[in-house]
MIMI-423487 format. One line per field, with one value per residue (C-alpha): residue number from 0; residue in three letters; x negated, y negated, z. Coordinates in nm, 3 decimals, decimal comma, padded with zeros to 5 digits, always signed. Example, Ala and Ser with C-alpha at 12.3 -4.5 7.8 and 13.67 -1.06 7.14 Angstrom:
n: c(0:1);
res: c(ala:ser);
px: c(-01,230:-01,367);
py: c(+00,450:+00,106);
pz: c(+00,780:+00,714);
This chain:
n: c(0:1:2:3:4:5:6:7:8:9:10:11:12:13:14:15:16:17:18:19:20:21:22:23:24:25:26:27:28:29:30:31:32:33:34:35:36:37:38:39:40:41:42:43:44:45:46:47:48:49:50:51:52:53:54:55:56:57:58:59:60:61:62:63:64:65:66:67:68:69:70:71:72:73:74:75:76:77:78:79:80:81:82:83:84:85:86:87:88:89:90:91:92:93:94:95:96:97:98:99:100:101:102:103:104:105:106:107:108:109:110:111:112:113:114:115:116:117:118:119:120:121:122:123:124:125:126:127:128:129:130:131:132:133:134:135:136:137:138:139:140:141:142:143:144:145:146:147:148:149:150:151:152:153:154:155:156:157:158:159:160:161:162:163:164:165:166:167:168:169:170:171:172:173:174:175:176:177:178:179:180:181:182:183:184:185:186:187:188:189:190:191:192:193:194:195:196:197:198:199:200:201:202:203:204:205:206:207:208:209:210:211:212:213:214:215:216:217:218:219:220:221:222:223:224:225:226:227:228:229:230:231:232:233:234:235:236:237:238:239:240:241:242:243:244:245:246:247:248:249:250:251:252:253:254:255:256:257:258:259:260:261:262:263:264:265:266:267:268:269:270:271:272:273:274:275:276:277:278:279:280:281:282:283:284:285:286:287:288:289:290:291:292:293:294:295:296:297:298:299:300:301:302:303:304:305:306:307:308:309:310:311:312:313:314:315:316:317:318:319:320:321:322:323:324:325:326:327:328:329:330:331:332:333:334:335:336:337:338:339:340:341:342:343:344:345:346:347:348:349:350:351:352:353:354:355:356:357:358:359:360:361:362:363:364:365:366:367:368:369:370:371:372:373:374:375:376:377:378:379:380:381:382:383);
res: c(unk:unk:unk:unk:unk:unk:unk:unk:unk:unk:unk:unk:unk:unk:unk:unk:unk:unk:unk:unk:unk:unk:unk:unk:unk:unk:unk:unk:unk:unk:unk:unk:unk:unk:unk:unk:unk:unk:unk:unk:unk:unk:unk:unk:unk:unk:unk:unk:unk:unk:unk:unk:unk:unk:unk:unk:unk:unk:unk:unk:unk:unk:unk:unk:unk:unk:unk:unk:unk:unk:unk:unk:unk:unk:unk:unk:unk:unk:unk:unk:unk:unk:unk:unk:unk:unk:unk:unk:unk:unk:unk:unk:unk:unk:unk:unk:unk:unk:unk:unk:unk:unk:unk:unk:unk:unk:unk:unk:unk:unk:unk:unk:unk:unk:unk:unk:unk:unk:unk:unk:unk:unk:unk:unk:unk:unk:unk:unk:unk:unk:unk:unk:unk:unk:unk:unk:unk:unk:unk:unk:unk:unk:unk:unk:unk:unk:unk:unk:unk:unk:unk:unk:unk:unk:unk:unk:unk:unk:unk:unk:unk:unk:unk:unk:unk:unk:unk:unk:unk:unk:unk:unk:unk:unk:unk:unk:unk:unk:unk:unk:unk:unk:unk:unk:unk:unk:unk:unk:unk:unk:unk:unk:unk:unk:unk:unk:unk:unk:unk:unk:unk:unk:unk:unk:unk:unk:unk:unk:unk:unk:unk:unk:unk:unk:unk:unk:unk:unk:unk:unk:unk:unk:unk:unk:unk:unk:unk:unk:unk:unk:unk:unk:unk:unk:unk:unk:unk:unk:unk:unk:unk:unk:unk:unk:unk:unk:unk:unk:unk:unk:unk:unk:unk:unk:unk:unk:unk:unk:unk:unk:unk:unk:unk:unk:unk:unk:unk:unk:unk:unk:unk:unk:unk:unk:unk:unk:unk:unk:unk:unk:unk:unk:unk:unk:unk:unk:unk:unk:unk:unk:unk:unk:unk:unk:unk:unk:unk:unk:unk:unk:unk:unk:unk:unk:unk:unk:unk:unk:unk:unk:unk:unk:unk:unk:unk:unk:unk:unk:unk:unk:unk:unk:unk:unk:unk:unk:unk:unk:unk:unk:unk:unk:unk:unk:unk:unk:unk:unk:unk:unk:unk:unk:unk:unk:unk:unk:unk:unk:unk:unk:unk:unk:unk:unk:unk:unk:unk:unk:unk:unk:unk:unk:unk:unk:unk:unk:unk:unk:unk:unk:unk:unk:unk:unk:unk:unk:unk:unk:unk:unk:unk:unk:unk:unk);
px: c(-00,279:-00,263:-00,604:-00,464:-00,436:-00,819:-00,771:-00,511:-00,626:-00,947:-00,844:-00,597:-00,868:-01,145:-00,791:-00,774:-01,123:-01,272:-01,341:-01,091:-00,915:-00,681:-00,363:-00,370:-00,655:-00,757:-00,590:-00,956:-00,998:-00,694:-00,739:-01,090:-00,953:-00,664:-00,938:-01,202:-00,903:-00,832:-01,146:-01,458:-01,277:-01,221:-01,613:-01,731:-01,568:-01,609:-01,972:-01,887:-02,220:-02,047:-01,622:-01,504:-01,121:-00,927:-00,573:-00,344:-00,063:+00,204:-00,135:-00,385:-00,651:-00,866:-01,206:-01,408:-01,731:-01,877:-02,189:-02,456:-02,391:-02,717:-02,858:-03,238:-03,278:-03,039:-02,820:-02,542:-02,149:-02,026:-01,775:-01,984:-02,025:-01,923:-01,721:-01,628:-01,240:-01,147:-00,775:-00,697:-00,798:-00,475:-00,283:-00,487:-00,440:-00,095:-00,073:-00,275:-00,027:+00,273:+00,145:+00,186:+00,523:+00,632:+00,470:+00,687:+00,367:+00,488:+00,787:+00,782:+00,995:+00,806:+00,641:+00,244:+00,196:+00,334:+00,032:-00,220:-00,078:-00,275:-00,063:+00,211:+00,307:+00,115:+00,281:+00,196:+00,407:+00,791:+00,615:+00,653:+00,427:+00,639:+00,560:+00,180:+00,242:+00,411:+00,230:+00,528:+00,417:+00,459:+00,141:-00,187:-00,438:-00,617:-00,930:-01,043:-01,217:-01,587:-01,667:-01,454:-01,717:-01,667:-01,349:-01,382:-01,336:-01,066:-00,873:-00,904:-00,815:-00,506:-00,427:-00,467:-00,255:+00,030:+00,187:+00,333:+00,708:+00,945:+00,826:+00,999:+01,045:+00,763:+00,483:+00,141:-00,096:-00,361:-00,645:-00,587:-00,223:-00,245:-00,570:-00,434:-00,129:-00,456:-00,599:-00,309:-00,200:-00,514:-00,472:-00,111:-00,254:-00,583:-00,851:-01,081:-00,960:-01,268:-01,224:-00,899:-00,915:-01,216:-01,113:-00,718:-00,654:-00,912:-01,025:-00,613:-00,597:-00,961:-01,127:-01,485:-01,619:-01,458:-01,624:-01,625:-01,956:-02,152:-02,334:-02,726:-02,693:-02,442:-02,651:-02,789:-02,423:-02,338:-02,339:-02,459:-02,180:-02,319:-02,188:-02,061:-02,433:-02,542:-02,712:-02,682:-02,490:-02,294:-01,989:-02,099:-01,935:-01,729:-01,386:-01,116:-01,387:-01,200:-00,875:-00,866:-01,136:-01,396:-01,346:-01,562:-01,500:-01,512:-01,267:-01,202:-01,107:-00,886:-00,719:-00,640:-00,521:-00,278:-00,117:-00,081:+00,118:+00,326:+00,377:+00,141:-00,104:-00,014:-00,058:+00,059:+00,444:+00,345:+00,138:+00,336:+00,648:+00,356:+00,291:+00,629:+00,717:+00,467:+00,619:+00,974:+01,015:+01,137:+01,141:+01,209:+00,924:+00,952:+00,934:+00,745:+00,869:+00,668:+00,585:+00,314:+00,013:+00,171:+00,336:+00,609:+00,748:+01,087:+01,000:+01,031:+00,855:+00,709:+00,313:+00,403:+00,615:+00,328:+00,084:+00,334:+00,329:-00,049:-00,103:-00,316:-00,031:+00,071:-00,237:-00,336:+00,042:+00,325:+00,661:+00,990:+01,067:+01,421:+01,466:+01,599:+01,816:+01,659:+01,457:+01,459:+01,305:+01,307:+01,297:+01,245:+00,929:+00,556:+00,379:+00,038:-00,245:-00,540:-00,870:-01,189:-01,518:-01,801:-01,913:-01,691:-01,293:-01,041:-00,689:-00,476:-00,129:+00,136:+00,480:+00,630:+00,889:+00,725:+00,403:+00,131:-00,123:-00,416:-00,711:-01,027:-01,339:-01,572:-01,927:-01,828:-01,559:-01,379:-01,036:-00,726:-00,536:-00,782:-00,771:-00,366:-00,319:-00,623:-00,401:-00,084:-00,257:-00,294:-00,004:+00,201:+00,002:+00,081:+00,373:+00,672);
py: c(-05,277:-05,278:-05,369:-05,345:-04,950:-04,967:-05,107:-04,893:-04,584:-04,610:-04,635:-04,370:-04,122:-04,216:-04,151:-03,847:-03,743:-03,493:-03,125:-02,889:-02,823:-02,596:-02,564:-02,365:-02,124:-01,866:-01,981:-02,066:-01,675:-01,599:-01,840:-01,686:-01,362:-01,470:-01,620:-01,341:-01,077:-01,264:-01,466:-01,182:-00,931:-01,221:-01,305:-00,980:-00,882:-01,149:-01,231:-01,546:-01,743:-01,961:-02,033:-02,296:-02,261:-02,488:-02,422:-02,669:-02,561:-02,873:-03,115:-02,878:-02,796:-02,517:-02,482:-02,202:-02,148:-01,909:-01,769:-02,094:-02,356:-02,336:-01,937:-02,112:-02,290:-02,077:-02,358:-02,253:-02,400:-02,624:-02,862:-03,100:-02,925:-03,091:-02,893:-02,979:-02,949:-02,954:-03,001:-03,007:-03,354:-03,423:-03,425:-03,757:-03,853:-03,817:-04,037:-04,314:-04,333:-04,349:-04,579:-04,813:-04,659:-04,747:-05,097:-05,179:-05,199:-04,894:-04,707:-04,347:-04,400:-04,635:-04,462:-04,512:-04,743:-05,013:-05,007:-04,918:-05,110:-04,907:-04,637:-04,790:-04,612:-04,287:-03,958:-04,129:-04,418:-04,203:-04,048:-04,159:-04,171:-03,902:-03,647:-03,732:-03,647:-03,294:-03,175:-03,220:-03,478:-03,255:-03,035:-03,176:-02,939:-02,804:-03,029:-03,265:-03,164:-03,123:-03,430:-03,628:-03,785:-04,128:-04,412:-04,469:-04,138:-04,033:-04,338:-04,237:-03,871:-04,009:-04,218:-03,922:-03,681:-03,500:-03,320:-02,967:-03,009:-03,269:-03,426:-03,312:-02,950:-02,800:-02,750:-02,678:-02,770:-03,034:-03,249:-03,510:-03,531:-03,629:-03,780:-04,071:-04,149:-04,185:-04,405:-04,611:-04,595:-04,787:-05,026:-05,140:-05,181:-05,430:-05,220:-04,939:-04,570:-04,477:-04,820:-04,790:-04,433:-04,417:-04,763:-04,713:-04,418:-04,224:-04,500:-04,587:-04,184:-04,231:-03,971:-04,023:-03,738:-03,784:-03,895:-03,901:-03,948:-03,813:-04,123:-04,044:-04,020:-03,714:-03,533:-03,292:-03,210:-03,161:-02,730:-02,604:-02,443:-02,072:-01,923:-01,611:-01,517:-01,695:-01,991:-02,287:-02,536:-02,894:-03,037:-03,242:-03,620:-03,627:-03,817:-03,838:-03,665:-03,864:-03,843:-03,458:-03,278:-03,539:-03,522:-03,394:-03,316:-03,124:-02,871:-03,102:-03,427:-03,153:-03,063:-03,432:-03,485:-03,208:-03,337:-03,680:-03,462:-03,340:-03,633:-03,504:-03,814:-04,137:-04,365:-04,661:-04,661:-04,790:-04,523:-04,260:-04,303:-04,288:-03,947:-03,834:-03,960:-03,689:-03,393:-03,444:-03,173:-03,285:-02,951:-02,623:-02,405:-02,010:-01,981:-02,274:-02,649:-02,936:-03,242:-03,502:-03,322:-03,073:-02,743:-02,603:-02,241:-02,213:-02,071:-01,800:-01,689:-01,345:-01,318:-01,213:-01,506:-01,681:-01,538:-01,596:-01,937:-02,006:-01,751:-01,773:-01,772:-02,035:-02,224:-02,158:-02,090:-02,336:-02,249:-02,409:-02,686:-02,714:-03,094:-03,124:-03,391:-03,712:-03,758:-03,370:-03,314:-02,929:-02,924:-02,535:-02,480:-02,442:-02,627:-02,612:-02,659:-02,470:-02,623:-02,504:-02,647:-02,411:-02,313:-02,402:-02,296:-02,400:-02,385:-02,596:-02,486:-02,595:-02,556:-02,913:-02,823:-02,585:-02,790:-02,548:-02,541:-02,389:-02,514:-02,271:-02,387:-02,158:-02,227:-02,020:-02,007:-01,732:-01,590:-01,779:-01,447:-01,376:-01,770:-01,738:-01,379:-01,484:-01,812:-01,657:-01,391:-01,669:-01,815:-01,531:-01,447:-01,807:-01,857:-01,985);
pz: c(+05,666:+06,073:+06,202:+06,568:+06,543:+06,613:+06,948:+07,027:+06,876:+07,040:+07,379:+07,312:+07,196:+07,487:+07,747:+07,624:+07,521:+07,303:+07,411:+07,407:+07,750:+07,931:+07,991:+08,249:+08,507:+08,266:+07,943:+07,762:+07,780:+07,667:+07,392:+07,346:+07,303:+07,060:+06,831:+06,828:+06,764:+06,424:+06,358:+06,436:+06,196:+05,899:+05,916:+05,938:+05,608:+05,399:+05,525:+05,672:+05,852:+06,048:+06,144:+06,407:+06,497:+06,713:+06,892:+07,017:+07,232:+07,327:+07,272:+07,503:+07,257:+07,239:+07,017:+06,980:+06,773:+06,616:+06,386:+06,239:+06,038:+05,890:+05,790:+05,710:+06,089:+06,249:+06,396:+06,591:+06,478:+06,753:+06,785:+06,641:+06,333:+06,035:+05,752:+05,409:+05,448:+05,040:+04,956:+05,304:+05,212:+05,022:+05,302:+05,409:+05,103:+05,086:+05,428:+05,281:+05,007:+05,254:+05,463:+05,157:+05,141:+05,468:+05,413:+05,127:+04,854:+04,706:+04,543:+04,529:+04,223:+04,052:+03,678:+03,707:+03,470:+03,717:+03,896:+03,620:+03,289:+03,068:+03,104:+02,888:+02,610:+02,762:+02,848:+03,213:+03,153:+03,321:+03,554:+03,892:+04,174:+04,383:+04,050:+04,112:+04,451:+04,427:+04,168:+03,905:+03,690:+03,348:+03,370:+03,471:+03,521:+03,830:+03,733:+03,470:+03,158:+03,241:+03,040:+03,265:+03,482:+03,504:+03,576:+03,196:+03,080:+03,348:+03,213:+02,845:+02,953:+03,077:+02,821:+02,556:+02,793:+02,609:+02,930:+02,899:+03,078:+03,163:+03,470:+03,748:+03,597:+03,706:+03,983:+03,866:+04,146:+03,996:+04,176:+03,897:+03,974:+04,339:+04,273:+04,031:+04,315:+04,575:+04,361:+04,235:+04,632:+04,692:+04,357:+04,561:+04,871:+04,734:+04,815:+04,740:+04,831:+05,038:+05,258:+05,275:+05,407:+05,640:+05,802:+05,778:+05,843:+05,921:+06,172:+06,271:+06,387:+06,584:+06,407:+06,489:+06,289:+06,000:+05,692:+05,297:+05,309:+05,603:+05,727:+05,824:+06,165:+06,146:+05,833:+06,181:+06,219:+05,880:+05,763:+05,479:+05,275:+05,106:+04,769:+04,747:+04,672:+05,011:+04,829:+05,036:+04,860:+04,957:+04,763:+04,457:+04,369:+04,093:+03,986:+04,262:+04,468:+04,775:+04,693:+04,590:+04,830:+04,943:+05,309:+05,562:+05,968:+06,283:+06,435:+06,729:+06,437:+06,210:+06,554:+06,636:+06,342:+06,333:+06,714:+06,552:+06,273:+06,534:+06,801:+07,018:+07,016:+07,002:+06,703:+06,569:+06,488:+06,122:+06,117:+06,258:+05,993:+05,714:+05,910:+05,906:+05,566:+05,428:+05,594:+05,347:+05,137:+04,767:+04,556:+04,650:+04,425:+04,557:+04,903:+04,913:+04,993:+04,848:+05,031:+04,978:+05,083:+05,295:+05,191:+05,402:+05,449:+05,620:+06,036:+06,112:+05,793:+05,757:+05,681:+05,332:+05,262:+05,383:+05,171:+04,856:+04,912:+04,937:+04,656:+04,317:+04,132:+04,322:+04,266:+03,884:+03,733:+03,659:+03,858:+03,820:+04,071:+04,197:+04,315:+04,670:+04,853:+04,906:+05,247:+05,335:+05,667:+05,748:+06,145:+06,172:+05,906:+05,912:+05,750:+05,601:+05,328:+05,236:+05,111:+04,948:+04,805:+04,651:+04,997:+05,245:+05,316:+05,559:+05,692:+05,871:+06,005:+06,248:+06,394:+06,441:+06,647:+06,881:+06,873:+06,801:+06,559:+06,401:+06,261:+06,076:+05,910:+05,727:+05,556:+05,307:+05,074:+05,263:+05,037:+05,101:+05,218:+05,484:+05,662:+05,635:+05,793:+06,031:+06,135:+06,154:+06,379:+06,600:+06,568:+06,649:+06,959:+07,105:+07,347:+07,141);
């Protein structure tokens, strides 16, 4: 891996420091008024404690706060707040395993079982890591068994997997699927996942706030999450933990990390094609487009079309996946990905080519229709 992005990336991210800033006299109200019109309204009916939501517009980045991150204390959200992102998380993921891509450690083609032998002879052994990947590996399910706890017993579920479809037929969204290529990513590149990730690439993109495991000196920062109930709760370990949902960070991080998505921050050029190489679409699955972590919607896109593709259906059913051409890069699409732990929810969403973006995190697992018509409210109120 490139140790020198840490140089580079840190200067970079001290240059261009950390609050949000404006564009232009008056555009923080503006901005302020674009958020409350489409954030006040999602909180107030879903009974949201706390939501920070960050803007960038052409790399000028907005944050606002609102509500606490903690109901018992009453502390307030700030930019500092830390959130549990959930399967926003894959899309990190997904750049960790591309960075081995673009390093030559790793072929998207390659079946599993080249990088974890005891997958021979398993319904594992012909799928590839790019299946893992998209979600298209023959059926995994959304999460392991519940007496999956344990390296041991995710290998023997593995082993003892039958699969459901052809690999490549389907797209049935599964934290063990993209889990195992996170962890067989790692296996190619000699090192654990959660090194590999907070010092690669967390640490390459100079995310300072960023963490798998929030260290002790952040735990202040760090909101509770609240059930639907309004217990307090926090996201519990379990297998692919990291690679699935395990991340947590600030509005301001999730923001910086959605400019390096679209050029808007520099980073180093190893780096930056791992970046790119996760925003090719390979199957076509409804109206959505599947990429490594990502999920894309053709742009313009209508808020339905939008909804359709971050559906439950879309998350709990199989759908038929229609291969595309090698190396697809959409230029006109938005894409996005949706996350959720027991007591937290969030949404991240961006327009490469007209270089805004959106990002919302909630203390409370707010419903995936209300984040995407709240960031699509926003979206639509920025100047194209």
């Amino acid at each position: 891996m490139h140790r020198r992005r840490f140089a580079l990336l840190a200067a970079a991210y001290l240059a261009l420091g950390t609050g949000a800033h404006a564009a232009q006299p008056g555009a923080d109200e503006a901005m302020q008024r674009i958020a409350d019109a489409a954030i006040q309204p999602m909180m107030a009916d879903n009974d949201v404690p706390g939501v920070a939501v960050g803007i960038t517009v052409s790399g000028k980045q907005f944050v606002f706060s609102y509500g606490v991150a903690d109901k018992a204390t009453g502390r307030k959200v700030t930019a500092s707040t830390v959130f549990e992102i959930g399967s926003l998380s894959k899309t990190f993921t997904a750049t960790l395993g591309a960075d081995a891509l673009v390093e030559g450690k790793l072929s998207l083609a390659d079946p599993a079982s080249n990088y974890l032998p005891a997958l021979r002879g398993s319904a594992l052994d012909r799928v590839t890591l790019l299946e893992l990947a998209t979600f298209t590996a023959g059926g995994l399910p959304l999460q392991f068994p519940d007496a999956v706890t344990n390296d041991s017993q995710m290998l023997a579920y593995f082993t003892g997997w039958k699969g459901d479809f052809s690999p490549g037929a389907q797209r049935l969204y599964s934290n063990p699927s993209i889990g195992l290529f996170g962890y067989l990513a790692a296996k190619s590149l000699g090192a654990s996942f959660n090194d590999l990730m907070q010092h690669e690439i967390v640490g390459g993109l100079g995310l300072r706030h960023t963490f798998l495991k929030v260290p002790p000196a952040e735990m202040g920062n760090y909101a509770f999450g609240y059930t639907k109930d309004n217990r307090p709760i926090r996201v519990a370990p379990g297998v692919f933990d990291a690679e699935a949902y395990g991340i947590k960070s600030t509005v301001g991080d999730m923001l910086r990390f959605v400019d390096a998505n679209m050029g808007a921050v520099p980073v180093d050029p190893t780096l930056g094609r791992a970046i790119a190489a996760t925003h090719v679409a390979y199957y076509q699955v409804g109206p959505l487009l599947q990429g490594m972590g990502w999920e894309q919607v053709r742009y313009p896109t209508t808020l339905d079309s939008l909804l359709a593709a971050n559906s439950s259906d879309m998350a709990y059913q199989p759908h038929p996946a229609t291969a595309l051409a090698s190396g697809t890069a959409p230029t006109d699409v938005l894409l996005n990905k949706t996350g959720s732990t027991n007591g937290f929810g969030a949404y991240a969403a961006f327009l490469p080519g007209q270089k805004l973006g959106v990002v919302i995190l909630a203390n409370k697992n707010v419903p995936i229709p209300a984040r995407v018509k709240a960031a699509y409210a926003i979206l639509s109120a920025l100047p194209h």
